[in-house]
C-alpha positions as CSV (number, residue, x, y, z in Angstrom):
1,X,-26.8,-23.8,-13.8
2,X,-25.0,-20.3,-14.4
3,X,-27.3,-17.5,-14.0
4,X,-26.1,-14.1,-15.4
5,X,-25.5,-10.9,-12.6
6,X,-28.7,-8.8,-13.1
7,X,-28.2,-5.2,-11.5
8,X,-31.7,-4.1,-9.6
9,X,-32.7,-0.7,-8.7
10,X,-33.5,-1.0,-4.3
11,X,-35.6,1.5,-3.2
12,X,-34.0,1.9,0.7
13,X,-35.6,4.1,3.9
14,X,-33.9,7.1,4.9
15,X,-32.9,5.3,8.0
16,X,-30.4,3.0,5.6
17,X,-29.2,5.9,3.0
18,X,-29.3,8.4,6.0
19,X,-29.9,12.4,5.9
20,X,-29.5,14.1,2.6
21,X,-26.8,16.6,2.4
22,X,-26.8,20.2,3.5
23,X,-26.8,21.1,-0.3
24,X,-29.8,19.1,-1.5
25,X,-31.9,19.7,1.8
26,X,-31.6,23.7,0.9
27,X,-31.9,23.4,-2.4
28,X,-28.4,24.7,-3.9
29,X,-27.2,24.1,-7.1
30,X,-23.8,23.4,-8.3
31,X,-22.9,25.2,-11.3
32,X,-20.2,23.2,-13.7
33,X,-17.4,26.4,-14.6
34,X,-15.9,24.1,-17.2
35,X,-19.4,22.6,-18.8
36,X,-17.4,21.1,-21.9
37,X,-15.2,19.2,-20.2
38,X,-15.7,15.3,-19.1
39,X,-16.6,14.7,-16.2
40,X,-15.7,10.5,-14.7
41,X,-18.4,8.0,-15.1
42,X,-21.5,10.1,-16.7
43,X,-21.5,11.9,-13.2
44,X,-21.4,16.2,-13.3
45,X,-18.6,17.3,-11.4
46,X,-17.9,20.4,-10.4
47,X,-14.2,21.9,-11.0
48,X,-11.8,24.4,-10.0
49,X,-14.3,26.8,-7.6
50,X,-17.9,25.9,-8.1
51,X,-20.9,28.3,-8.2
52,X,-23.2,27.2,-5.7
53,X,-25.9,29.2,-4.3
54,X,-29.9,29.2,-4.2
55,X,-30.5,29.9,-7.9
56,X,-34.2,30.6,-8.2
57,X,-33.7,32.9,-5.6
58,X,-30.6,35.1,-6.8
59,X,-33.0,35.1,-10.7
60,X,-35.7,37.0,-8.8
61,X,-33.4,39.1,-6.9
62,X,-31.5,40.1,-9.9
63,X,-34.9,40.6,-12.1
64,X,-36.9,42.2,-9.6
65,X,-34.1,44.8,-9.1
66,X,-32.4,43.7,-6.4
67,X,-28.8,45.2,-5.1
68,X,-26.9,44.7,-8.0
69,X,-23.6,46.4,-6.5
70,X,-20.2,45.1,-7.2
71,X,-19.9,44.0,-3.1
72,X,-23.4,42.5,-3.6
73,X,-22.2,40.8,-6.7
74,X,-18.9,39.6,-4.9
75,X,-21.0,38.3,-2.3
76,X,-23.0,34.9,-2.1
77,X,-25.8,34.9,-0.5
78,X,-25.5,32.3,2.2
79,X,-22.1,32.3,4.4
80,X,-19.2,30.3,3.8
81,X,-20.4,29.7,0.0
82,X,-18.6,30.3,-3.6
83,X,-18.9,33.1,-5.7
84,X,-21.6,33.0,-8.6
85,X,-21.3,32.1,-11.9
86,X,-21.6,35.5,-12.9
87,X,-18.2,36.4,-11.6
88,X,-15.4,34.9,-13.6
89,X,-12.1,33.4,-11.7
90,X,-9.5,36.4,-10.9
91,X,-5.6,36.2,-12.0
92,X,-4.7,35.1,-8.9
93,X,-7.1,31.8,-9.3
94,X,-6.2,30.7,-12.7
95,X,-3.6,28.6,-11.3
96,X,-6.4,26.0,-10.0
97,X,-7.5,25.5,-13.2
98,X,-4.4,23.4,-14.4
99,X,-4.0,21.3,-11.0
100,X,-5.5,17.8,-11.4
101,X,-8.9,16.3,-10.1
102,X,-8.8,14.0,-7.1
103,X,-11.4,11.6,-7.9
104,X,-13.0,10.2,-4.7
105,X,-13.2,6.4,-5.3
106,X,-17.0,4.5,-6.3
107,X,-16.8,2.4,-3.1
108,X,-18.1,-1.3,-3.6
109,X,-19.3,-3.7,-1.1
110,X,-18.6,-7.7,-1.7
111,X,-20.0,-10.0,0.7
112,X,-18.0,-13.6,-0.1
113,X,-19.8,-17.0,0.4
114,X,-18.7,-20.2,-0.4
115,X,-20.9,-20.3,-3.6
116,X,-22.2,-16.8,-4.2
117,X,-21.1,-13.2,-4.1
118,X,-23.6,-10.4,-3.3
119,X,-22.0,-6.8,-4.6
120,X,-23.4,-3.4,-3.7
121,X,-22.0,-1.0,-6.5
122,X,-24.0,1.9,-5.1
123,X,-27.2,3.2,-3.4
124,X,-29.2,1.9,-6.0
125,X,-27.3,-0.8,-7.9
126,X,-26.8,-4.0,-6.4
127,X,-26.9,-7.6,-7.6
128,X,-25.8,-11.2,-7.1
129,X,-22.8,-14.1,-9.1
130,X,-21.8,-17.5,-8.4
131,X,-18.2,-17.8,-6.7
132,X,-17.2,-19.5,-10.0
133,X,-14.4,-18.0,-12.7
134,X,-17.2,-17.5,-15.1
135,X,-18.9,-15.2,-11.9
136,X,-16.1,-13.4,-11.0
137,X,-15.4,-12.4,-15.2
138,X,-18.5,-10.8,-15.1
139,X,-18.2,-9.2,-11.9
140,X,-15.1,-7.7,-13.1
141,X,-17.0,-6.5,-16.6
142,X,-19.5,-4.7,-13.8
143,X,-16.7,-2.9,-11.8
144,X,-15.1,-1.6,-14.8
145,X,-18.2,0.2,-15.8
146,X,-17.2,2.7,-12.6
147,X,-14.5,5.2,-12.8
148,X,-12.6,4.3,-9.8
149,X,-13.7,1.4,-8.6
150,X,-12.1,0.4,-4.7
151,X,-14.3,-2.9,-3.4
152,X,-14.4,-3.5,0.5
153,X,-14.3,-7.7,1.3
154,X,-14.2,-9.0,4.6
155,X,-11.3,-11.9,5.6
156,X,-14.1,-14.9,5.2
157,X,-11.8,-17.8,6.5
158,X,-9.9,-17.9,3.1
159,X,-12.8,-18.0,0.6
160,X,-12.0,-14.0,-0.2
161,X,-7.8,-15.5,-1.7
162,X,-9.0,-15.9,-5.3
163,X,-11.1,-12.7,-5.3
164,X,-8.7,-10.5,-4.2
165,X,-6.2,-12.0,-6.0
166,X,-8.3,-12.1,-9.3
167,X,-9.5,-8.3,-9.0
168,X,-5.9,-6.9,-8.4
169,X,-4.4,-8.9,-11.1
170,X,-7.7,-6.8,-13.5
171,X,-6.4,-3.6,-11.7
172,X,-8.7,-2.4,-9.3
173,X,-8.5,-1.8,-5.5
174,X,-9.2,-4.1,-2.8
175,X,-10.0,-3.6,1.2
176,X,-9.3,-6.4,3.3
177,X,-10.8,-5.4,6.3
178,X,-11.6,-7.6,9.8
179,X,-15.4,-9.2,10.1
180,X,-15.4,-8.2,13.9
181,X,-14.5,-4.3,12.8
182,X,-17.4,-3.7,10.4
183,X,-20.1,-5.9,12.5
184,X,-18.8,-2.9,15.4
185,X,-20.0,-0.2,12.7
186,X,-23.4,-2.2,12.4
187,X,-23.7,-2.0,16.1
188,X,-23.2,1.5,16.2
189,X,-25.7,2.5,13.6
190,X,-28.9,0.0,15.6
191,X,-28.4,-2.7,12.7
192,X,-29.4,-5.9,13.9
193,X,-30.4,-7.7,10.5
194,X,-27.5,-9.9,8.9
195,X,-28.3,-11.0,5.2
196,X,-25.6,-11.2,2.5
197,X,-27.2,-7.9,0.8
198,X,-27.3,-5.9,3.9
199,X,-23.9,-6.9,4.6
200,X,-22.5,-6.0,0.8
201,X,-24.2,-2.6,1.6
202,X,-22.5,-2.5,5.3
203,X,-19.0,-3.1,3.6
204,X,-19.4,-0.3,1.3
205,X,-20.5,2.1,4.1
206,X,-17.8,1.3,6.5
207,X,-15.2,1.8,3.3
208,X,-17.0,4.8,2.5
209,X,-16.2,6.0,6.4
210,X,-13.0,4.5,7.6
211,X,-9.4,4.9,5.9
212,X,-8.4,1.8,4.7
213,X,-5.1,0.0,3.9
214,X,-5.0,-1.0,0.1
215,X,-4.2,-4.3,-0.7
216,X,-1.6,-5.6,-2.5
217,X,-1.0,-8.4,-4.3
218,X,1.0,-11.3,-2.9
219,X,4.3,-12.9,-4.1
220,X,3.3,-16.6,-5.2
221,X,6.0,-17.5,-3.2
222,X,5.0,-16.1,0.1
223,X,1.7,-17.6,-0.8
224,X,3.4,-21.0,-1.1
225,X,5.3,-20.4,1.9
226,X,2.7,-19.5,3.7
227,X,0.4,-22.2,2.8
228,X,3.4,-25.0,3.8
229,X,3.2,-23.1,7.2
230,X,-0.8,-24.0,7.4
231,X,-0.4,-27.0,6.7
232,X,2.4,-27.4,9.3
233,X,0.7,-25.7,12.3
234,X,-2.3,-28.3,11.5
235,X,-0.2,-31.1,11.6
236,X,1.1,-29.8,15.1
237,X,-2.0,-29.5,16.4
238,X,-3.4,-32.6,15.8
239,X,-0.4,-34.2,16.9
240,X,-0.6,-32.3,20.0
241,X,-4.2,-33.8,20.3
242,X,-2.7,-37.0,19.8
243,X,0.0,-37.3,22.2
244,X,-2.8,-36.3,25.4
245,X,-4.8,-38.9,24.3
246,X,-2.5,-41.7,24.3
247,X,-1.9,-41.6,28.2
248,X,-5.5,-42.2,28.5
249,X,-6.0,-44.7,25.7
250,X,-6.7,-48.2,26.2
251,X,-4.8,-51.3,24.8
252,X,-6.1,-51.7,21.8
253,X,-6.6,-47.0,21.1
254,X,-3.6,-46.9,22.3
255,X,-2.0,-49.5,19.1
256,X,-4.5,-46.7,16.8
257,X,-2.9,-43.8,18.0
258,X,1.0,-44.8,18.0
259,X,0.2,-45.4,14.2
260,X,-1.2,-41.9,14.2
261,X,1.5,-40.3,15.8
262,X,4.4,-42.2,13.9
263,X,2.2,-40.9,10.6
264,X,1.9,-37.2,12.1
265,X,5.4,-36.9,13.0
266,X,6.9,-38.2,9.5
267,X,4.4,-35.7,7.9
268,X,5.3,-33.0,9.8
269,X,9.0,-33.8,9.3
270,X,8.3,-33.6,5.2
271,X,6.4,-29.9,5.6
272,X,9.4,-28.9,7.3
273,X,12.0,-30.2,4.6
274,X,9.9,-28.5,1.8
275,X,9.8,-25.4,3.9
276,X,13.4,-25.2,4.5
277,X,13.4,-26.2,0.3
278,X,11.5,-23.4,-0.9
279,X,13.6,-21.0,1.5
280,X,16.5,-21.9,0.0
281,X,15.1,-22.0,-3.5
282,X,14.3,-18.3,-3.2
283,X,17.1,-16.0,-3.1
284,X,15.4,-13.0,-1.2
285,X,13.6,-15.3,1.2
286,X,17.1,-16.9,1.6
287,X,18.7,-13.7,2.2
288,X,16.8,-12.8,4.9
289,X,16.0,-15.6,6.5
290,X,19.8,-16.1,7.4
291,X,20.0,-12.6,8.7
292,X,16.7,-13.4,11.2
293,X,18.8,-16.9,11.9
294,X,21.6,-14.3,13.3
295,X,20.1,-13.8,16.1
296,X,20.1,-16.3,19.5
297,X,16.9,-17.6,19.7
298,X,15.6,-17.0,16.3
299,X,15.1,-20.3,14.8
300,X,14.0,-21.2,10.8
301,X,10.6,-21.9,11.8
302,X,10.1,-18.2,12.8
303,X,12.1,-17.0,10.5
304,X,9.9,-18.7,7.8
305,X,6.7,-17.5,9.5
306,X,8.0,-13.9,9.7
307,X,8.2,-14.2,6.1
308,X,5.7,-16.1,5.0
309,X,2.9,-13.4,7.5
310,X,4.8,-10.2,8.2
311,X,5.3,-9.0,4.2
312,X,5.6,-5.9,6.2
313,X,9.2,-6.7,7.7
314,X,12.0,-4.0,7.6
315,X,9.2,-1.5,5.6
316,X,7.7,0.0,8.4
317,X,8.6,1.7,12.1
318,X,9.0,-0.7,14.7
319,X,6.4,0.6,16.6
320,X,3.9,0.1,13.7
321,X,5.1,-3.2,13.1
322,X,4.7,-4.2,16.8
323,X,1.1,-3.1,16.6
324,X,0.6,-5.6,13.2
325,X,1.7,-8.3,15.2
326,X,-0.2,-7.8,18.6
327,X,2.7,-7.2,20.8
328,X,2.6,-3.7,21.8
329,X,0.5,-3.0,24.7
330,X,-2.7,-0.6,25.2
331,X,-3.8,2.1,27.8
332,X,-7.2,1.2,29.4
333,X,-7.0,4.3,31.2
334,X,-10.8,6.2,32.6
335,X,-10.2,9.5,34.4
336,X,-8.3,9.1,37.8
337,X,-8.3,5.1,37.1
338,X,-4.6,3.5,35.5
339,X,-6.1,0.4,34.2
340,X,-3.0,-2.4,33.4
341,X,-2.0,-2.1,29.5
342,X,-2.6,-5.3,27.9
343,X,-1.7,-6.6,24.3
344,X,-4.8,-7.2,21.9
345,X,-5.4,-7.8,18.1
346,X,-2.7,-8.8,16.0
347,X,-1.9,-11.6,14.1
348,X,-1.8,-14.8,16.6
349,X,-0.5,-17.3,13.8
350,X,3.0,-15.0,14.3
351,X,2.8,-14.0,18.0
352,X,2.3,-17.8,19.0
353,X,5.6,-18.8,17.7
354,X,7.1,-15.6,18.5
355,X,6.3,-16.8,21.9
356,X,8.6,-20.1,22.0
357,X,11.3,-17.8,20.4
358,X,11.1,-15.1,23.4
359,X,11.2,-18.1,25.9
360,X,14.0,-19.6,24.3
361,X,16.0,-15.9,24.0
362,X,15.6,-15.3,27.5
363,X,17.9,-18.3,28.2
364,X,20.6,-18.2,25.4
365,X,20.5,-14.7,24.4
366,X,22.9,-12.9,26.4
367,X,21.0,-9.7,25.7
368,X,17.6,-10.1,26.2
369,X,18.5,-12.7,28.9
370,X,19.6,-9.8,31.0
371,X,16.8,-7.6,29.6
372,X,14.6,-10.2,31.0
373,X,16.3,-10.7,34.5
374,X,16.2,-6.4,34.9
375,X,12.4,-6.5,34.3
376,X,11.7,-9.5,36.8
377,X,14.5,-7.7,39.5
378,X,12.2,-4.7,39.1
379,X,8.9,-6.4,40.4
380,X,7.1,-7.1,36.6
381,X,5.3,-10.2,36.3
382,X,7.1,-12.9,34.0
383,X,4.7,-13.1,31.5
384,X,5.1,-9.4,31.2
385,X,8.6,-9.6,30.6
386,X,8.1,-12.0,27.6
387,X,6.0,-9.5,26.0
388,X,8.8,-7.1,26.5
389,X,11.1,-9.6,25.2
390,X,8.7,-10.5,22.6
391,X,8.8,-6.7,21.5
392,X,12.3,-6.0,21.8
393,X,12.9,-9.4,19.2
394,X,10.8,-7.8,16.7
395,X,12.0,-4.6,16.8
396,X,15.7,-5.9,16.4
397,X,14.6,-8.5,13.8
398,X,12.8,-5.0,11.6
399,X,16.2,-3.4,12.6
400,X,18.5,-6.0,10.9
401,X,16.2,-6.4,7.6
402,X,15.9,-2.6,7.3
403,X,19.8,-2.3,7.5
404,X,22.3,-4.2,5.8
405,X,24.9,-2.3,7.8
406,X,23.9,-2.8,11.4
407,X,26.2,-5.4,13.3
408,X,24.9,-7.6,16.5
409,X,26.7,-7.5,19.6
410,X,29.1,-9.8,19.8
């Protein structure tokens, strides 16, 4: 049965909403310049150069015959403050007053479950939907009621897909941000409790403190690529599973698992056809999936799953693009100790079969074959040299989709 969201005002400790500011702890005031003018989402904003100062303070001043001097006047009264109200803008300032308002975004946290979604819109307003399209609707109707909505999910093992993809196609920011990242910040600030409230209210701090990439919505047919190449890497891991068992198996297993791997292997052999189908299909994937193919050692599945996982391909630096992946390497350094650099995060779906393509480049590509063979003359461990390899592949793979121009060695 479809219960309706129903916002409720939490009452939290100072230990969750944390110290007030400097303002409201001292008692200032901020003084609106511009009073008739809007300000976004019922919320007083100050504009141009605010007023801010201890008011009761400067009233009894002034009216008990305080200094009353133009310096006094020019002045406020505590350091590194605004001028008062009193003072109107000088020639010299009118200029701010026709430059547009940066809006800082209403930061929203959405925990996503299988059946439920649990939103924290802001320190006081919080609430609960189903995970159903009727859910999600009013969700939407309850994010739109901010001025500048920007809601932080966390990647929940493909549950958070038809979220994201329903709340950018209604306009409004997304954060896709790692599980392992935020549960870090909950570490750091002593939280040990894990409920789907607390972490709704966890996502919207850590957006609220860490800059975050925006989301963007995804080509349907990257999606379908991508999902071919799912189903394709499951196939090829069960039939992996298959294949160790069968020199084990007994007479009448082993009969059971031949079928198995006959059935594996003829649905693995359709994934691949449709893959290489809806390649060809699309003209852009097309185009640069021949350019990848170019290259000695660069084969159609990689090609595809560069695609399909690295949208990012021939838009960034290399550099940047070889941190996405996982292949650049990291100082662990500590004072006078050089700690070995070691490769860490990433994406492992592309670096696994970036793997096979490095192995198979050192042996047929005449380039990073003798790349290879200078690293191992110099003393470097071997699998070392394939994450050089590894490296070098993507950055001349970014190189090639970046520039039509650029010709391989021949």
């Amino acid at each position: 049965m479809f219960h309706p969201v129903k916002d409720r005002a939490v009452t939290k400790p100072d230990s969750e909403n944390g110290r007030q500011s400097s303002s409201e702890e001292s008692g200032f005031v901020t003084v609106d310049l511009m009073p008739d003018k809007r300000s976004l989402g019922g919320v007083a904003r100050a504009h141009d150069r605010p007023a801010v100062g201890r008011a009761a303070e400067q009233t009894d001043r002034l009216g008990l015959g305080g200094s009353t001097s133009s310096r006094s006047k020019d002045r406020c009264s505590a350091p590194g403050l605004a001028r008062t109200a009193e003072r109107a803008l000088s020639s010299n300032r009118k200029k701010e007053s026709t430059m547009p308002v940066k809006t800082e975004p209403d930061f929203v946290g959405l925990d996503i479950a299988k059946d439920q979604l649990d939103y924290c819109l802001n320190d006081r307003t919080e609430g609960r939907c189903p995970n159903t399209t009727a859910g999600r609707v009013l969700l939407i109707q309850q994010l739109r009621q901010l001025a500048h909505p920007r809601v932080i999910v966390e990647a929940s093992g493909g549950y958070e897909k038809v979220v994201v993809a329903e709340l950018l196609q209604a306009g409004i920011e997304v954060c896709v941000v790692q599980p392992g990242r935020v549960r870090a910040l909950a570490y750091a600030e002593g939280l040990l409790a894990k409920t789907d409230r607390i972490d709704a209210r966890l996502l919207r701090r850590y957006g609220q403190k860490v800059e975050l990439r925006l989301a963007a919505p995804t080509d349907p047919a990257t999606a379908n690529l991508r999902e071919l190449l799912e189903h394709r890497r499951a196939l090829s891991t069960q039939l992996v599973e298959v294949e160790g068992r069968l020199a084990l198996a007994g007479p009448t297993l082993h009969k059971l698992l031949e079928v198995q791997r006959a059935f594996l292997e003829q649905q693995l052999a359709t994934v691949e056809k449709l893959i290489h189908e809806h390649i060809d299909q699309n003209p852009d994937l097309r185009a640069k999936a021949e350019r990848m193919q170019q290259v000695k050692g660069v084969g159609p599945i990689l090609a595809a799953t560069l695609l399909a996982y690295v949208p990012e391909l021939g838009k960034v630096e290399s550099a940047q693009l070889s941190a996405l992946i996982g292949v650049a390497p990291h100082p662990k350094d500590s004072g006078p100790r050089s700690s070995p650099r070691h490769i860490r995060g990433g994406r492992p779906q592309v670096r696994i079969v970036l793997y096979m393509a490095a192995v198979c480049a050192t042996r047929w590509n005449p380039i990073l074959a003798a790349f290879y063979r200078r690293l191992r003359a110099n003393g470097k461990p071997a699998p070392v040299c394939l994450v050089a390899v590894m490296r070098k592949l993507v950055c001349l793979l970014n190189r090639l989709i970046q520039n039509p121009n650029f010709a391989l060695a021949s």
